[in-house]
C-alpha positions in Angstrom: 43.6 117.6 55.3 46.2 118.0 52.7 49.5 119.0 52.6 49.8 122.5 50.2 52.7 122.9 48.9 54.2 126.2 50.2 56.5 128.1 48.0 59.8 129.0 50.1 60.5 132.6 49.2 64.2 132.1 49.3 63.7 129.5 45.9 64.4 132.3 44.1 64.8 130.4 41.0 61.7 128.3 42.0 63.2 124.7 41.2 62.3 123.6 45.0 65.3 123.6 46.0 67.1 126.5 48.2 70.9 127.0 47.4 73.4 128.7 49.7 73.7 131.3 47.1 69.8 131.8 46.6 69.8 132.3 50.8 72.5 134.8 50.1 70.6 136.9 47.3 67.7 136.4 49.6 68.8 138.7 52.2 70.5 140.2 50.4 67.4 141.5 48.7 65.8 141.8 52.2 69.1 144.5 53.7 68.8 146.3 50.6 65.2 146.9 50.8 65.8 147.4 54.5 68.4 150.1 53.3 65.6 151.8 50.9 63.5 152.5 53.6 65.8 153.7 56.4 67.2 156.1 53.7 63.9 157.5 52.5 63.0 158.2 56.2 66.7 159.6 57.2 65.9 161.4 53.8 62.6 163.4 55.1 64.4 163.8 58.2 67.3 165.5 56.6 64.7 167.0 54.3 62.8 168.4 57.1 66.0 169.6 58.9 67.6 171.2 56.9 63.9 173.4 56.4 64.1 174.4 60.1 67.7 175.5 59.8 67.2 177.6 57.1 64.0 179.0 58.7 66.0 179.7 61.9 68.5 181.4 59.6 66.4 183.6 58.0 65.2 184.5 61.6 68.5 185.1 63.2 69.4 187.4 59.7 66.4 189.2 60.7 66.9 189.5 64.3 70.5 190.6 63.3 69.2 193.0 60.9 67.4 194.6 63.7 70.1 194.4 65.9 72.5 196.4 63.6 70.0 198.8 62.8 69.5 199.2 66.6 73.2 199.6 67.3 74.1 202.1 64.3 70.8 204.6 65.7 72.5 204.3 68.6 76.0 205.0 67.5 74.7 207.9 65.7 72.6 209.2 68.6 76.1 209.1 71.0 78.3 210.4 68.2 75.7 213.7 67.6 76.0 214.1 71.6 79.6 214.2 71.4 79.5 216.5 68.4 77.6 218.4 71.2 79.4 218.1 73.6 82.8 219.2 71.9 81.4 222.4 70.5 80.0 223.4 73.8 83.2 223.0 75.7 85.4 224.4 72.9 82.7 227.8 73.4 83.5 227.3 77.0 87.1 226.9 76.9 87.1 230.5 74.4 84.9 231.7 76.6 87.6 231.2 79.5 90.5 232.3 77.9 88.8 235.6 76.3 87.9 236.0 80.0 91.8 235.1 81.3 92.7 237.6 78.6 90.4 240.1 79.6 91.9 239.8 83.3 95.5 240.3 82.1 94.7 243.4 80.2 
């Protein structure tokens, strides 16, 4: 069998000969393609986080939404009772004193 000759991929300039500063571009090369693809997928993960958030935004607005509108029906319902309430004691409290005056006279 014979020998091939194998092409080192850090003989960047491809004279056959590996430098100290072709090993450096080398992996240099390699971290910075390394760095491309933990950034694309940190990237969709961002991507896709940042969808969820603003879906469970849009959710909580809703649910919010609902909960105000809850809470003011409410408030109205308790303030027409005491509207209620305050007439029908102030025709009871008239009531009493035309009946105290009535007494007296």
């Amino acid at each position: 069998m014979s020998e091939e000759n194998v092409k080192n991929p850090m003989d960047l300039n491809g004279d056959g000969k590996v430098t100290f500063g072709e090993k450096v571009q080398y992996k240099a090369g390699q971290a910075a393609d390394k760095a491309k693809d933990v950034y694309a997928k940190a990237s969709e993960k961002v991507k896709d986080a940042y969808a969820d958030a603003k879906e469970d935004f849009a959710e909580a607005k809703d649910k919010a939404k609902e909960v105000y509108a809850k809470a003011s029906e409410k408030v109205k319902d308790a303030y027409a009772d005491a509207k209620e309430d305050f007439v029908e004691a102030k025709d009871l409290a008239k009531s009493k004193i035309q009946e105290l005056k009535d007494k007296k006279a």
